[in-house]
C-alpha positions as CSV (number, residue, x, y, z in Angstrom):
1,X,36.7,-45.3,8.6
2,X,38.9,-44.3,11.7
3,X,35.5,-43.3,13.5
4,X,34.1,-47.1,13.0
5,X,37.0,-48.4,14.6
6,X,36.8,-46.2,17.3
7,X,33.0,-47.2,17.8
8,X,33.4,-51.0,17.4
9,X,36.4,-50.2,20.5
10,X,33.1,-48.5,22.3
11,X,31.0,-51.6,21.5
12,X,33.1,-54.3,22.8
13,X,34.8,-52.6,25.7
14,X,31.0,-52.0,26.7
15,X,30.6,-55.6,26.4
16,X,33.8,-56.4,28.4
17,X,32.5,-54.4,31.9
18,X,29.5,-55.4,31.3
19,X,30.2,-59.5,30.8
20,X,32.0,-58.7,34.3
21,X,29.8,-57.4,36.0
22,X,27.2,-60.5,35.0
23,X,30.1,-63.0,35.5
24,X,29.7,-62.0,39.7
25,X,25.8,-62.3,39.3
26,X,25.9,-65.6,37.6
27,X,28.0,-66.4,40.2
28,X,25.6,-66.0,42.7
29,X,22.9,-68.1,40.4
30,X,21.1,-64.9,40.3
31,X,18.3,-64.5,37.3
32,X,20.2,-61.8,35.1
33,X,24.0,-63.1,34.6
34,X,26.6,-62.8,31.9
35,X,24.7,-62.6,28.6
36,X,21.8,-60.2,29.8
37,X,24.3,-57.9,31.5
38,X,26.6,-58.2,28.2
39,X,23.8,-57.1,25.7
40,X,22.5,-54.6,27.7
41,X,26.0,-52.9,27.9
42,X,26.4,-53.3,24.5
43,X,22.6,-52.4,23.5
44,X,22.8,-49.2,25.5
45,X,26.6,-48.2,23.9
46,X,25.1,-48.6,20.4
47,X,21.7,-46.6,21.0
48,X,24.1,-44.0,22.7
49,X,26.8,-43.6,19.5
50,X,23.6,-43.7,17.3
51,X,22.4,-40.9,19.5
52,X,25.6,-38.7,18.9
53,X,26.4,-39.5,15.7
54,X,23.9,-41.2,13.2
55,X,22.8,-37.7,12.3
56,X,25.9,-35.9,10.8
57,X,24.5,-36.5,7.4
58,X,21.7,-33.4,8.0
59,X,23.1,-32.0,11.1
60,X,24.0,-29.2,8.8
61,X,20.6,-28.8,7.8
62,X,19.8,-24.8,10.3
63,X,16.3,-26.4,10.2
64,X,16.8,-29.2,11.9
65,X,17.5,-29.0,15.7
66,X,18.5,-32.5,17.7
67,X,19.0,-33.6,21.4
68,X,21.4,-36.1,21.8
69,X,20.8,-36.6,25.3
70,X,17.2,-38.0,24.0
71,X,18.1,-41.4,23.7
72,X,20.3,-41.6,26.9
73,X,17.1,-40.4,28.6
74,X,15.0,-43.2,26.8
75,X,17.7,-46.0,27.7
76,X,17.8,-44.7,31.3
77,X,13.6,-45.2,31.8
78,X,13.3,-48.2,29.3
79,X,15.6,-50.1,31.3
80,X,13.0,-50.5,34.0
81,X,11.2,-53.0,32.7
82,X,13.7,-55.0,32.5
83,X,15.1,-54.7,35.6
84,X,11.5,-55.6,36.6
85,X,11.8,-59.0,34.9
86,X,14.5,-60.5,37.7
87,X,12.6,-58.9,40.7
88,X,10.5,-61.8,42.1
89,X,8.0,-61.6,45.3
90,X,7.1,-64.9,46.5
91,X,5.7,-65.6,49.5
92,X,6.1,-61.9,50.9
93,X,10.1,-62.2,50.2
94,X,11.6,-59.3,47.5
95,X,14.2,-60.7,45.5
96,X,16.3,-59.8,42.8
97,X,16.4,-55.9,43.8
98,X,20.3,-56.4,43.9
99,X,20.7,-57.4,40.0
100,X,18.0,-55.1,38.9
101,X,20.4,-51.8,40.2
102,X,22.9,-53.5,38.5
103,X,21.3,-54.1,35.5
104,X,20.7,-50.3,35.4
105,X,24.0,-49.4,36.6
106,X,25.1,-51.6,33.0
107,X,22.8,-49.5,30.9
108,X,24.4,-46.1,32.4
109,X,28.3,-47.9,31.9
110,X,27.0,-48.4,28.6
111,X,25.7,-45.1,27.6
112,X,29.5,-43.4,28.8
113,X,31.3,-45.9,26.8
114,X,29.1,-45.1,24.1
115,X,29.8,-41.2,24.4
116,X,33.4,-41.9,24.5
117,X,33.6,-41.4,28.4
118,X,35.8,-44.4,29.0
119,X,37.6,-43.6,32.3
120,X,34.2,-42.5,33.8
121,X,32.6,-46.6,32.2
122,X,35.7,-48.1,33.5
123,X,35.7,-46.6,37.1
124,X,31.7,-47.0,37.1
125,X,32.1,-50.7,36.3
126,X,34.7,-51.6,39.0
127,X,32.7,-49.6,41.7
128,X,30.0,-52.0,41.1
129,X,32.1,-55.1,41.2
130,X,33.2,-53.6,44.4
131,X,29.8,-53.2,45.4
132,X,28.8,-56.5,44.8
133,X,31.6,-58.7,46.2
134,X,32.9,-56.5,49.2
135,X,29.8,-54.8,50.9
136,X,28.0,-57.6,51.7
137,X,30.2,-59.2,53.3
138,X,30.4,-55.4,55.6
139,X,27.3,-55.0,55.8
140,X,26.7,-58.4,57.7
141,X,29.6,-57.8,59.9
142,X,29.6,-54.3,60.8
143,X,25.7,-53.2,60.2
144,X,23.2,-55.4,59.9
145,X,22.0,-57.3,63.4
146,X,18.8,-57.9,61.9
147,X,18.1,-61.7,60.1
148,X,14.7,-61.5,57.9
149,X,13.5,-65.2,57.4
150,X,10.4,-66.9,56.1
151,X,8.9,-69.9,57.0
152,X,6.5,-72.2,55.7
153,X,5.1,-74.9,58.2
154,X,2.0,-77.2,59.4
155,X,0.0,-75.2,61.6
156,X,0.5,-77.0,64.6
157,X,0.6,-76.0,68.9
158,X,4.0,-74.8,70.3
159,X,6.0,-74.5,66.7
160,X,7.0,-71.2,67.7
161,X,8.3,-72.3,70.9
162,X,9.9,-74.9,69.0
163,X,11.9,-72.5,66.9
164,X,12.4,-69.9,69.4
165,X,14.5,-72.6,71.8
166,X,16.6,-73.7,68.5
167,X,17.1,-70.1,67.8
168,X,18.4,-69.2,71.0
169,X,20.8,-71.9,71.0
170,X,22.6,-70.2,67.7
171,X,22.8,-67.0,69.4
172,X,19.0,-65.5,67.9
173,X,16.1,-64.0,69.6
174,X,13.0,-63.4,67.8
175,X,13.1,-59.5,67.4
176,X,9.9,-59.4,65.6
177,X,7.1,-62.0,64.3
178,X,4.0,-62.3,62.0
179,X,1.9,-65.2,61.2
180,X,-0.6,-65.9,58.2
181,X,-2.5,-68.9,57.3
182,X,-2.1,-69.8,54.2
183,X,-4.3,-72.3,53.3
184,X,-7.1,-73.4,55.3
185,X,-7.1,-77.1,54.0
186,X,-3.9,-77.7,54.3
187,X,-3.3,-75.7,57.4
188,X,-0.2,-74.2,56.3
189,X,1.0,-70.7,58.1
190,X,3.7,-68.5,56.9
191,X,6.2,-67.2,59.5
192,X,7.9,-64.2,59.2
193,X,10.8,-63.7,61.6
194,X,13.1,-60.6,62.4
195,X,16.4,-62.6,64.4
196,X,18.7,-60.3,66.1
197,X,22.5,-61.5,66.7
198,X,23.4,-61.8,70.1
199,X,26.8,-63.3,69.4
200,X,28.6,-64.7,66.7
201,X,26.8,-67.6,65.3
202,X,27.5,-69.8,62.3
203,X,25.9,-69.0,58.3
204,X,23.1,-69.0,57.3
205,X,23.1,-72.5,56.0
206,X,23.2,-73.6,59.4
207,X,20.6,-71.4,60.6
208,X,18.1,-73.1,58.0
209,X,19.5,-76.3,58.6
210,X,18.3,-76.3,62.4
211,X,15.0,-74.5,61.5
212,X,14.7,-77.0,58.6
213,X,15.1,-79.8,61.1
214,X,12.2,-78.9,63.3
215,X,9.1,-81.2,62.8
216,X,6.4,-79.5,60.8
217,X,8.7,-77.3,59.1
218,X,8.2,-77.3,55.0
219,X,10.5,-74.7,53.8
220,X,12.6,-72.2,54.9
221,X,13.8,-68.9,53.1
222,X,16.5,-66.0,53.9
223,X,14.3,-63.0,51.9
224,X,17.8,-60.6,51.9
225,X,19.5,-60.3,48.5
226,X,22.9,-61.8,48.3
């Protein structure tokens, strides 16, 4: 009886870090958030104290022999697929790369939970809060000098020009550019843009705004996972 207890305080501190963790996704609007993140830390807890202890009933049997660490191994490559579900490429932009390491990162919280690891779950789960809240916000002011955009617009003379001048007056040269057509009917073209910072400029919200406000311009999108 005192070993349920125990188990049911595996489950549901399980589903505590992981609810966190998808409470900072949903957050961000992003495709897996509280309830996928929840049952997945739970899911991956149970399969693990299933793993270590479901068996005592025969593990005194010489002739049976059992890995534990067969499940873990099975929740660790399983997980993939779903972590596939909230990657989406559209229009040559990745996204969802960000929530699908964290979906992962929630089956392997689960798993030490599971096995009683609880400092190790904890510590995990708070480093990936961390991760998700504070490094972004590094990484665009210490590291990254690079803006990725994508562009849709009417294929029409001098649009790059047009975009280059409103670019440069938010601090952005075009680093790097690539153009497709589309459709030939419709004479769309999609614009891919590598902007490096030469000064402080405003968010990205105003970056799309002026590039948004350019005629011929049908819709512009910021590829790089919050």
């Amino acid at each position: 009886m005192h070993e349920n207890w125990e188990f049911v305080v595996r489950l549901l501190l399980s589903g505590i870090l992981g609810a966190a963790i998808g409470v900072e996704r949903k957050v961000h609007y992003k495709q897996a958030g509280v309830r996928t993140h929840f049952i997945v830390a739970i899911g991956s807890a149970l399969m693990m104290i299933v793993s270590k202890y479901a068996f005592m009933d025969i593990i005194n049997n010489h002739t049976i022999i059992l890995d534990p660490s067969r499940v873990a191994a099975q929740v660790v490559s399983g997980i993939g697929f779903l972590g596939a579900g909230v990657i989406i490429f559209q229009r040559n932009a990745i996204r969802g790369l960000t929530t699908a390491a964290g979906v992962w990162a929630t089956a392997g919280i689960g798993l030490a939970v599971g096995a009683g690891m609880y400092i190790i779950g904890i510590v995990s789960a708070v480093l990936v809060l961390v991760g998700f809240i504070t490094l972004k916000p590094l990484e665009r002011r210490f590291i990254r000098n690079i803006q990725h955009v994508m562009i849709t617009a009417d294929d029409q003379p001098g649009l790059i020009g047009k975009i280059s001048a409103a670019l440069e007056q938010l601090g952005l040269s075009i680093e790097q550019m690539s153009i497709d057509r589309m459709d030939q009917q419709q004479s769309l073209v999609d614009i891919e843009l590598f902007l490096r910072k030469q000064k402080q400029i405003a968010g990205t919200d105003k970056v799309m705004q002026v590039i948004a406000e350019i005629d011929g311009i049908k819709n512009v999108v910021f590829p790089s996972e919050p």
